[in-house]
LUMVODO-262555 format. One record per atom (N, C-alpha, C): y, x, z. Coordinates in steps of 0.001 Angstrom, whole numbers, plus 524288, in hexadecimal, padded with zeros to 5 digits. Example, Ala and Ser with C-alpha at 12.3 -4.5 7.8 and 13.67 -1.06 7.14 Angstrom:
7E9C68338681E78 7EE6C8300C81E78 7F31C8339081E78 7F7368323281BA8 7FBDC8356681BE4 8001E8326481EBE 
//
This chain:
7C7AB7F07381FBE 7CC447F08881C92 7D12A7F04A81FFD 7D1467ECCA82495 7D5B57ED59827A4 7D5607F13C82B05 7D1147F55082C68 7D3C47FB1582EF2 7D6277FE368291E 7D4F17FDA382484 7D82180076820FF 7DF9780012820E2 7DE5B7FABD82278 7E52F7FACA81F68 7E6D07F8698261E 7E4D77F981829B1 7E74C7F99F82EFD 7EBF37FAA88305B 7EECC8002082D0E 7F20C8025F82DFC 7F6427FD7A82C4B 7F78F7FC1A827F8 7F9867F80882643 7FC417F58882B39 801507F52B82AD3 802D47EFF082E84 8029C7EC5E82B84 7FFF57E74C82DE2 8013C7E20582C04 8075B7DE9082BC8 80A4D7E0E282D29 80EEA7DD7F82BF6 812567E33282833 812887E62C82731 813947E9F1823C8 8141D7E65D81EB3 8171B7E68D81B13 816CD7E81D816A5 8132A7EC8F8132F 8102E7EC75810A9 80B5D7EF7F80E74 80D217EFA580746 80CF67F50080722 80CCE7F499800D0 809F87F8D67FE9B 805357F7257FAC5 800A97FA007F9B6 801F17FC817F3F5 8007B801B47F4AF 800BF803DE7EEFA 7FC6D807BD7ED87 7FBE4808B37E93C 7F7E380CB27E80C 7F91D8110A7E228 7F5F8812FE7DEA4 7F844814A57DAE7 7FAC88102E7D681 7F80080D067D77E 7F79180AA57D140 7F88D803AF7D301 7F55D803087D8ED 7F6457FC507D947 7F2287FA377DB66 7ED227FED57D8BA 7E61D7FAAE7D9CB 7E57A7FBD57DE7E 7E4417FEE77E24B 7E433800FA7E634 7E7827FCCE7EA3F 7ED8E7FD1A7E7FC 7F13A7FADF7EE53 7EFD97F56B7ECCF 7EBB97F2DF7E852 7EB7E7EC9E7E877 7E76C7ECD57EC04 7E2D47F0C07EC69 7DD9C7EEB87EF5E 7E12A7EEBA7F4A9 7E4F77F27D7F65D 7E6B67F1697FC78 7EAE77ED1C7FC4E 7ECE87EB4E7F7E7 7F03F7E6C47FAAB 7EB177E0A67FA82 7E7507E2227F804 7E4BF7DE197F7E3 7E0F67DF227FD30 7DF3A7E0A27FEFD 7DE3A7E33C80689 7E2297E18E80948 7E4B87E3F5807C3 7EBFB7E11F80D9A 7EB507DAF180BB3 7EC5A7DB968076D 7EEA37D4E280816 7EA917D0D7808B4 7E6AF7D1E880594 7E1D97CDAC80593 7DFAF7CC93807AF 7DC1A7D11680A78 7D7FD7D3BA80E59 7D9717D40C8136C 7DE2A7D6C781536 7DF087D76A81B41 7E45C7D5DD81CA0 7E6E17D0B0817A1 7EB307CD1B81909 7EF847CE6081931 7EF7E7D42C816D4 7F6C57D6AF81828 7FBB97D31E81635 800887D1DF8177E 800807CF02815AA 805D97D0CD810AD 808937D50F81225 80BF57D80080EF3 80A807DD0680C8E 807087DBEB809E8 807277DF8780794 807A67E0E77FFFD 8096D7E47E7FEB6 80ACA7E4797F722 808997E8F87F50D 805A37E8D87F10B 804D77EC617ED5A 807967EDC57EA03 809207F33D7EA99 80DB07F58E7E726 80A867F6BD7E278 80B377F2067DE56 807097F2FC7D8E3 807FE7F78C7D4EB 80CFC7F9A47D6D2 80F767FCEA7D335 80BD2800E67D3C9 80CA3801F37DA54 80806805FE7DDC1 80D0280D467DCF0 8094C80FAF7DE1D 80C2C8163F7DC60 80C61817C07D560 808CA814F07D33B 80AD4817127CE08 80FFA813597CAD6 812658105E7CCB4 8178180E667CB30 81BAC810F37D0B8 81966811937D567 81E138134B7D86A 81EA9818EB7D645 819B181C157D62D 81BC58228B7D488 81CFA8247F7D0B6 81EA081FD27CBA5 81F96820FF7C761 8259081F447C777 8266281C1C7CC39 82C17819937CC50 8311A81F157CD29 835D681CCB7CB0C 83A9781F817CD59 83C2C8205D7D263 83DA7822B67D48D 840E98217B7D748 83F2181D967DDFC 83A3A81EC37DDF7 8372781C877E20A 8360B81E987E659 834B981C717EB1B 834F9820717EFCA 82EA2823387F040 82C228279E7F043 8276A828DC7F1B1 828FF82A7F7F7C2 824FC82A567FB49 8244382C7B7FDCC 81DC3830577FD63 81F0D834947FFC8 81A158376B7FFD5 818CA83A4480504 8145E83ABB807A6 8118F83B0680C51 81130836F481023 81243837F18139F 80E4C834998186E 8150982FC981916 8187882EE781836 81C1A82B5981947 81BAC826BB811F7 81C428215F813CC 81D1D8212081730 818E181EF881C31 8144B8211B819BB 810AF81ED081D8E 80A358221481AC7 80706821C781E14 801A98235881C2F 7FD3481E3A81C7D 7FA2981E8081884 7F5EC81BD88194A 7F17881D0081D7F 7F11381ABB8223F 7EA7381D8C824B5 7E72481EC182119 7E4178217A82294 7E014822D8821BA 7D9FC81F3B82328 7D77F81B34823DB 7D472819DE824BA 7CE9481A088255F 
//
């Protein structure tokens, strides 16, 4: 589990999202529980309250960052 989320800096700020919420809880419950992260938040809203929002920033492609591949 800790070569998965390696990439991760530990003193970073971390904020987990997914479509809906279920998904970014199993990884904030991994960071925080499991391998001690110690900042990290689940955005519960997730993408279906940000991409339904006004006036919000998307970004789309590889900025501002990519996930490895593992």
């Amino acid at each position: 589990m800790e070569r998965l989320y390696d990439f991760i800096n530990p003193d970073d700020q971390t904020v987990v999202y997914c479509r809906i919420g279920e998904r970014s809880s199993h990884t904030w419950f991994v960071l925080t529980h499991l391998l001690g992260k110690a900042d990290v938040r689940n955005y519960d809203g997730s993408w279906t309250e940000w991409g339904n929002a006004v006036r919000v920033p998307i970004v789309a492609g590889e900025e501002p960052g990519v996930v490895p591949v593992v």
